[in-house]
PATORLO-204875 format. One record per residue (C-alpha): residue number from 1; residue in one letter; x, y, z. Coordinates in steps of 0.001 Angstrom, whole numbers. Layout:
PATORLO-204875
ATOM   k r      xx      yy      zz
ATOM NUM a       X       Y       Z
...
This chain:
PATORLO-204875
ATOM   k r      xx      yy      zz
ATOM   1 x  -32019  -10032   21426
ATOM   2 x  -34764   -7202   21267
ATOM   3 x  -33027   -4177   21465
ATOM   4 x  -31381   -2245   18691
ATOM   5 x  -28662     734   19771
ATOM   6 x  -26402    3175   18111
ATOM   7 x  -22842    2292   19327
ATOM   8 x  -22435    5130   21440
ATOM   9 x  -21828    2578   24407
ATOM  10 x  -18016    3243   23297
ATOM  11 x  -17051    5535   26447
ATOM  12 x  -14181    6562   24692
ATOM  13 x  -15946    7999   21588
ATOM  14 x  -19195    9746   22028
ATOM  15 x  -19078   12283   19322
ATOM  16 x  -21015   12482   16158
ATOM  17 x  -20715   12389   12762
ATOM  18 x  -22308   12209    9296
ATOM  19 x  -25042    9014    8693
ATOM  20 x  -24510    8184   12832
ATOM  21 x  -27444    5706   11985
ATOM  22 x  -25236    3550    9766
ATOM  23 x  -23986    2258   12221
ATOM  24 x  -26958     938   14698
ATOM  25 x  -26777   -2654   15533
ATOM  26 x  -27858   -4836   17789
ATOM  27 x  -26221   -4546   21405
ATOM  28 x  -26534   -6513   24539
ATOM  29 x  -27826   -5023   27356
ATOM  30 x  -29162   -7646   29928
ATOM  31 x  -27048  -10524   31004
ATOM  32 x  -29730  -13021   28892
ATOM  33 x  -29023  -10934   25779
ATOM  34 x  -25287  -10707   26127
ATOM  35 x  -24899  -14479   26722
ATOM  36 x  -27402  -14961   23250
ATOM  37 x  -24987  -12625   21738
ATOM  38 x  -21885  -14992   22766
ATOM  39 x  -24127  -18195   21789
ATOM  40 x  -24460  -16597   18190
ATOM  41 x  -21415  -15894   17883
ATOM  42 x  -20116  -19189   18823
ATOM  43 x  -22185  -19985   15620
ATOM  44 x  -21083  -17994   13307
ATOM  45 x  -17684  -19254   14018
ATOM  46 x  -17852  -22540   13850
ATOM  47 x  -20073  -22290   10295
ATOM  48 x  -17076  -20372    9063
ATOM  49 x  -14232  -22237   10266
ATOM  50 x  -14179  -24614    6942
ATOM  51 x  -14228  -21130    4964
ATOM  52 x  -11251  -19656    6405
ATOM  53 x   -8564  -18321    3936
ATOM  54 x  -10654  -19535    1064
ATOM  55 x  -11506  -16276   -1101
ATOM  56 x  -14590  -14859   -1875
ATOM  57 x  -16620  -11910   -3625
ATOM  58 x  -19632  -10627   -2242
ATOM  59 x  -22202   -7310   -2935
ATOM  60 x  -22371   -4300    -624
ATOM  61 x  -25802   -4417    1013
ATOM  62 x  -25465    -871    2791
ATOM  63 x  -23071    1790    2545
ATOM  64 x  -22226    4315    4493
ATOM  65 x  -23097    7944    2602
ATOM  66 x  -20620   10291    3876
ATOM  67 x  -19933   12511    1065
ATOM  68 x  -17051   14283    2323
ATOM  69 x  -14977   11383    1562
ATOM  70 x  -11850   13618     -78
ATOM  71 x  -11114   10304   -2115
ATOM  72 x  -14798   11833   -3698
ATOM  73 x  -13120   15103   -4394
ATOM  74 x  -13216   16078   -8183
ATOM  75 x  -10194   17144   -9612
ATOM  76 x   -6131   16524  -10237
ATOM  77 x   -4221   16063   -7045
ATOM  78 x   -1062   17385   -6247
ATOM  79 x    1843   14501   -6831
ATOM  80 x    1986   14780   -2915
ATOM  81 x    -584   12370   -2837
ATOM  82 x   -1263    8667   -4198
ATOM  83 x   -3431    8630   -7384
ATOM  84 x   -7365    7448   -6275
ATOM  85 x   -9267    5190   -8712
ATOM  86 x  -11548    6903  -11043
ATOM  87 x  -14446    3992  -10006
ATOM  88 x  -14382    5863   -6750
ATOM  89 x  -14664    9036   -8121
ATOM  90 x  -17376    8613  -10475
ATOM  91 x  -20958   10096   -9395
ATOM  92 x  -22685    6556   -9247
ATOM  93 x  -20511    5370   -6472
ATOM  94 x  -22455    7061   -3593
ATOM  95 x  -25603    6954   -5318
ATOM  96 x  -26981    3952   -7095
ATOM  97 x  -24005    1922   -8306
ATOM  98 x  -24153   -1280   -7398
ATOM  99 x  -20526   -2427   -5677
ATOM 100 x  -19142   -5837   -5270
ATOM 101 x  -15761   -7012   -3374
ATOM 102 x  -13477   -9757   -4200
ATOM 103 x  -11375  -11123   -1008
ATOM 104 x   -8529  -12485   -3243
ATOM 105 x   -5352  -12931    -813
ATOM 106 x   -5531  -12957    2610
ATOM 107 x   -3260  -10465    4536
ATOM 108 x   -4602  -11236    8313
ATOM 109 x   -7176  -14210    8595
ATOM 110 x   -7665  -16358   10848
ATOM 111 x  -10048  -16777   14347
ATOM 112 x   -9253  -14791   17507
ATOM 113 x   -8387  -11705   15251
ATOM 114 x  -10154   -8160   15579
ATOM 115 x  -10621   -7997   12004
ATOM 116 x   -9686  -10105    8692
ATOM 117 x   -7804   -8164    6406
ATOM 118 x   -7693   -9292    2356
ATOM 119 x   -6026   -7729   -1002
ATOM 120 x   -8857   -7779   -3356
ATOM 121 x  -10816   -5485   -5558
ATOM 122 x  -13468   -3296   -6032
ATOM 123 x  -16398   -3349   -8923
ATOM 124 x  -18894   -1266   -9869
ATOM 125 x  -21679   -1330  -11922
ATOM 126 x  -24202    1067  -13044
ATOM 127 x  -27044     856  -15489
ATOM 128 x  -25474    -827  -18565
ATOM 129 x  -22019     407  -17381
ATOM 130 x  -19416    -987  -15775
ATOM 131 x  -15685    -266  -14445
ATOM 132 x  -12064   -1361  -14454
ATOM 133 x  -11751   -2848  -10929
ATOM 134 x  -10078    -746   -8259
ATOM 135 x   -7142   -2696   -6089
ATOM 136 x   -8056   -2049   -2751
ATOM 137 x   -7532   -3430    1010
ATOM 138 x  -10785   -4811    2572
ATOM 139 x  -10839   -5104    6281
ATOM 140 x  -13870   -7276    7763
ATOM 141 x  -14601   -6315   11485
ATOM 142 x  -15973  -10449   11634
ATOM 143 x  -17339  -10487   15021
ATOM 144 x  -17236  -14443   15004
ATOM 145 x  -13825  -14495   14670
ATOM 146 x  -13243  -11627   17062
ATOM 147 x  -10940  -12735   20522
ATOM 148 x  -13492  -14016   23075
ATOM 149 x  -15539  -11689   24838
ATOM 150 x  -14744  -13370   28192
ATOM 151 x  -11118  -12302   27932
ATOM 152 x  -11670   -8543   28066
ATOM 153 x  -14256   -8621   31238
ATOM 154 x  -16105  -10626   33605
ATOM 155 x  -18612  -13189   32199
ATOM 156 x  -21195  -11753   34773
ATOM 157 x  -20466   -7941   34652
ATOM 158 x  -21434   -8057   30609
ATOM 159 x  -19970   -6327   27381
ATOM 160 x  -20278   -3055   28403
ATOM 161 x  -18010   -3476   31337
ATOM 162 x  -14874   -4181   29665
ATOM 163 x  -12596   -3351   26291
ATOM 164 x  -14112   -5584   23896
ATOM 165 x  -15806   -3579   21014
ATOM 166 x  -17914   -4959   18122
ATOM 167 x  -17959   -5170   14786
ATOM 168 x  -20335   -2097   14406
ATOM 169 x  -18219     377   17077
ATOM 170 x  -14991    -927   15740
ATOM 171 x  -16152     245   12181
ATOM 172 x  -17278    3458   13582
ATOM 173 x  -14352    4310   15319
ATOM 174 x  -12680    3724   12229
ATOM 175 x  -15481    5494   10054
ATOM 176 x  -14522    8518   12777
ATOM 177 x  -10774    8632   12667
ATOM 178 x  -10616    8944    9544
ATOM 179 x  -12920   11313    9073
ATOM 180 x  -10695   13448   11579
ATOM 181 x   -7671   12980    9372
ATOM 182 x   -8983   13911    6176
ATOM 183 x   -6137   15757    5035
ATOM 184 x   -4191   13121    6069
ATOM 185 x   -5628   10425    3557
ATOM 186 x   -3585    9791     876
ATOM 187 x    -418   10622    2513
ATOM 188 x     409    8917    5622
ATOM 189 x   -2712    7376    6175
ATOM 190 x   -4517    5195    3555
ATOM 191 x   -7567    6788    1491
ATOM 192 x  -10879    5839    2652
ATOM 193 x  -13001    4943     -41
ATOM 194 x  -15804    4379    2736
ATOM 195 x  -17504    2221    4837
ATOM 196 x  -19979   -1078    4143
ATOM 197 x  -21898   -3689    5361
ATOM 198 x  -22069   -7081    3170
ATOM 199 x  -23652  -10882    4228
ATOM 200 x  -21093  -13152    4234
ATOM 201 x  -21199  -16343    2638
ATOM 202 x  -22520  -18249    5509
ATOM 203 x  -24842  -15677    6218
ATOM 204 x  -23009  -13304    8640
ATOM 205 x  -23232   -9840    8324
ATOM 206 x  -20224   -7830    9126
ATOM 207 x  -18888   -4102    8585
ATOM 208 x  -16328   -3730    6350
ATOM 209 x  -13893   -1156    5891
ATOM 210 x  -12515    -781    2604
ATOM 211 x   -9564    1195    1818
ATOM 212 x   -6427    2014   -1098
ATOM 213 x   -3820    -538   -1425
ATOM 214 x    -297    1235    -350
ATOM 215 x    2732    -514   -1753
ATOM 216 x    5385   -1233     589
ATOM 217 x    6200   -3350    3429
ATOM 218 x    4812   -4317    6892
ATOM 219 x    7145   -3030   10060
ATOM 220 x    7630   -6470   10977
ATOM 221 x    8333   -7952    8076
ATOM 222 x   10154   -5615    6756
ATOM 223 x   14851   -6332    7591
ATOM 224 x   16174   -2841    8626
ATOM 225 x   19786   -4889    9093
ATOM 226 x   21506   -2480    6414
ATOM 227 x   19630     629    7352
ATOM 228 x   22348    3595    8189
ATOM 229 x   22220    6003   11057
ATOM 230 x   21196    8225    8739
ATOM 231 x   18144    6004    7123
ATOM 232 x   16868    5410   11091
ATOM 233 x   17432    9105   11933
ATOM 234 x   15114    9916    8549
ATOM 235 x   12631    7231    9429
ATOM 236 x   12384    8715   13226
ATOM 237 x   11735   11909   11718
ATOM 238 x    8629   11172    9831
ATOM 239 x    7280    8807   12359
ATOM 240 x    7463   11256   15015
ATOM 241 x    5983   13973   12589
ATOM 242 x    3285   11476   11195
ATOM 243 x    1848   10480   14503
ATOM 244 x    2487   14071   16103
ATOM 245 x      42   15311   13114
ATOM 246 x   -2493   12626   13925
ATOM 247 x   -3104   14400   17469
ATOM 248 x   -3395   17675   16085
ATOM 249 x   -6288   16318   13910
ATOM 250 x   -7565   15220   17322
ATOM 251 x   -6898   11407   16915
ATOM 252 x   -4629    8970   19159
ATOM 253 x   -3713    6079   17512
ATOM 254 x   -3523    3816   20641
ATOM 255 x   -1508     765   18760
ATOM 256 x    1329    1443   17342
ATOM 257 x    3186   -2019   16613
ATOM 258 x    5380   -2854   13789
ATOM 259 x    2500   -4958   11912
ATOM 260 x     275   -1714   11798
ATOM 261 x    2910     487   10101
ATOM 262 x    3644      45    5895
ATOM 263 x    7053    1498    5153
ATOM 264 x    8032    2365    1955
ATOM 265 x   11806    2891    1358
ATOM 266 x   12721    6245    -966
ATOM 267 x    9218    7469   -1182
ATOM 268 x    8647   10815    -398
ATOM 269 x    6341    9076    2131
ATOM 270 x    8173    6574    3752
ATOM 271 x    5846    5664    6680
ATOM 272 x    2066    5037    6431
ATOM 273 x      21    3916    9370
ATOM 274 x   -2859    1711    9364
ATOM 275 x   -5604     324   11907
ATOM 276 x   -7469    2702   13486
ATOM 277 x  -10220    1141   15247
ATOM 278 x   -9254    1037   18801
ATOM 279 x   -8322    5048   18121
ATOM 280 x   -9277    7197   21037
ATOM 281 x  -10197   11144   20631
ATOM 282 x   -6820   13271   21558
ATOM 283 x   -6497   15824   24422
ATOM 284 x   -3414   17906   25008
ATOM 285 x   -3105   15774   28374
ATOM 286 x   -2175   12645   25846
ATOM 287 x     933   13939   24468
ATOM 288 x    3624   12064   25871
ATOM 289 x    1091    8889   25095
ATOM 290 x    3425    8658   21411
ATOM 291 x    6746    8913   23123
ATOM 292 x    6681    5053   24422
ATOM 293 x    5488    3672   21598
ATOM 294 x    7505    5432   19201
ATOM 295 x   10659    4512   21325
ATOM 296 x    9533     724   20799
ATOM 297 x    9057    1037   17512
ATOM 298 x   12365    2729   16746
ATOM 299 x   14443      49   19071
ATOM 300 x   12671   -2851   17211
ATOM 301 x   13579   -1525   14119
ATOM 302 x   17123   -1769   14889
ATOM 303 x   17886    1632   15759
ATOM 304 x   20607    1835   18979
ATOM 305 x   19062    3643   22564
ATOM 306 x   22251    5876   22195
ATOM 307 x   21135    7026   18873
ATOM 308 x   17452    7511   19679
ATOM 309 x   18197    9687   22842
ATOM 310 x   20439   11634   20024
ATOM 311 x   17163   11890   17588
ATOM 312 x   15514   13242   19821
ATOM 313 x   17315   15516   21937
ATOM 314 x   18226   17030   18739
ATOM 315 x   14446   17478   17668
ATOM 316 x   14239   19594   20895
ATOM 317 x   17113   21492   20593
ATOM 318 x   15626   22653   16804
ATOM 319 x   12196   23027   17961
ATOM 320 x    9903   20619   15698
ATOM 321 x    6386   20318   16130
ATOM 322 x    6639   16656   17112
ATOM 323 x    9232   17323   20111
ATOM 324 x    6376   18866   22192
ATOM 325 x    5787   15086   23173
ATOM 326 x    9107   14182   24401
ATOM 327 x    9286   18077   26094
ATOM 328 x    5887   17284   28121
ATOM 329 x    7125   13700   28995
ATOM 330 x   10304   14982   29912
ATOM 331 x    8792   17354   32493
ATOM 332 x    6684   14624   34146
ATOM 333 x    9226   12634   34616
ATOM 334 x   12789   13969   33938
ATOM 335 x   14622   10530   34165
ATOM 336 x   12313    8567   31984
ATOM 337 x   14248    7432   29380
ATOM 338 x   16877    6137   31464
ATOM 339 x   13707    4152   33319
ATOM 340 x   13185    3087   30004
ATOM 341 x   16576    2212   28925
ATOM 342 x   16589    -697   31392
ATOM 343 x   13855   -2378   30063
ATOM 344 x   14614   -2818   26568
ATOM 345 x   16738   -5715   25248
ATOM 346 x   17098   -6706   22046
ATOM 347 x   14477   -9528   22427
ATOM 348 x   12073   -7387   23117
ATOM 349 x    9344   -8254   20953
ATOM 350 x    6800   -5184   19673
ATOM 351 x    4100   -6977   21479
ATOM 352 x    5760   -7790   24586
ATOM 353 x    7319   -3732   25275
ATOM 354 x    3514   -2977   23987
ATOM 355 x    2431   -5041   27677
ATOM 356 x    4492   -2304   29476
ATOM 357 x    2982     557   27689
ATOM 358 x    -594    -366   28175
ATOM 359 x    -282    -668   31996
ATOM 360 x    2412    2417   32439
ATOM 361 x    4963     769   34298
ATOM 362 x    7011    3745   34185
ATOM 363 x    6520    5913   36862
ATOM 364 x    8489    9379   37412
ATOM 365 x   12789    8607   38480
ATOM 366 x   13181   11161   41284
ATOM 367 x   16901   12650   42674
């Protein structure tokens, strides 16, 4: 493979952004290169298959220098937002300190996965110094372990031709949402404390996304069996409000499941949402694209149909930002919910309603 190219083969994400050329990698463009790329890939995997789950520490080779982080910013934060570690914040960490992460437990491993996610830590040295260890979540965009390529498009119409996104443009879309939703870190998104490229043990290198650990509980792990109308009705309210002020900081996140939502009972922040690398930029014609998902979410949860039409309705009637969505879907198709209505059971698996969503199967009810 001869040629090297920024990532901006990502149709959906063509914008710029601070230290673009952090994230140049190698790209296939002719069908000989793109079937070299699956070959090494093929690899990669198989050298790391005895090494999966097992966990390891390894330096940061490259790192991208974006110093607007606002985990960098000096200075007490308000108790509105979760305390950063002072490793981050020290001068040396975007300069020459040299940083080393520990994969300690694995929270998603495992092949066929668009990224392996650990608990771990974070180290720093500098000079003769060195620094209490900052708990963080690493996410590894592994392209080994990535699903097949062949699944997304047609073995003869190449990479470019279908959905599936490396290591290096997952990272960047990442790298790029999050710099959109700055004010948003700390909150109800994670703070960024950047992105990196290491060498895995076997000799891989891979992106890596590394990020503060939020205390709480995955969506889908998480039993909302003794939650009262009132606890769903709160819950809607800040997930609504959450992902409404996502798309005002011009970011859709385009998978909203259970898994990729931490919820943290009696916290001032109860919802926090994570995974952004298949984030698309927002335009004002994308916002009913929340309403589905949101819906799912909420009836997976637990919370009754009868009850979420209720939420809702309500939200309109009293104006709220976030009820702009459910106005504009409204208007394009005045009968959606009862569309809607008929589809969900209480089997409905996240991932399954999530099938129905992708491929808008819910067209406009007219008279």
């Amino acid at each position: 493979m001869n040629s090297t190219h920024p990532t901006v083969h990502d149709r959906f994400l063509t914008s710029l952004f601070p230290n673009e050329n952090f994230f140049l990698a190698l790209y296939p463009e002719t069908q000989e290169e793109y079937l070299g790329f699956c070959e090494l890939r093929e690899k990669d995997a198989t050298a790391w298959r005895p090494y999966v789950g097992t966990p390891f520490s390894v330096g940061v080779v490259k790192q991208w220098r974006s110093f607007d982080l606002p985990c960098l910013t000096p200075g007490p934060l308000s108790d509105k937002y979760r305390p950063i570690p002072a490793l981050v914040q020290h001068e040396a960490f975007l300069r020459e300190g040299k940083i080393t992460l520990a994969m300690v437990y694995p929270l998603q491993i495992g092949t066929r996965k668009w990224s392996q996610v650990w608990r771990g830590s974070m180290k720093m040295s500098y000079a003769d110094d060195s620094f209490e260890a900052a708990p963080v979540v690493i996410k590894i965009f592994q392209q080994s372990l990535f699903p097949d390529p062949f699944e997304h498009h047609s073995e003869a119409g190449g990479i470019d031709c279908g959905g599936w996104l490396t290591g290096a443009q997952q990272a960047r879309r990442e790298a790029w949402a999050f710099s959109r939703m700055k004010v948003l870190q700390g909150r109800q998104i994670p703070w960024s404390y950047g992105i990196f490229q290491i060498i895995l043990p076997r000799g891989e290198l891979a992106f890596v996304h590394v990020m503060e650990f939020v205390e709480g509980s995955s969506g889908k792990e998480l039993k909302f069996g003794d939650a009262s109308a009132t606890d769903f009705w709160d819950l809607a309210e800040v997930l609504a409000s959450d992902f409404y002020n996502m798309t005002q900081c011009g970011v859709l996140h385009d998978d909203i499941t259970l898994s990729n939502l931490i919820i943290r009972p009696g916290d001032t922040q109860p919802v926090v949402f994570i995974d952004f690398a298949f984030a698309q930029p927002f335009t004002e014609a994308d916002l009913d694209r929340g309403v589905f998902p949101i819906v799912y979410a909420l009836r997976d949860m637990g919370m009754e149909l009868d009850a979420i039409e209720a939420w809702f309705k309500d939200g309109i009637n009293r104006g709220v930002p976030w009820s702009r969505m459910f106005v504009y879907q409204s208007e394009k198709s005045p009968r959606w919910f009862k569309a809607l209505t008929g589809m969900i059971t209480p089997d409905h698996a996240a991932e399954e309603v999530l099938k129905i969503f992708d491929r808008y199967l819910l067209p406009a009810v007219t008279e």
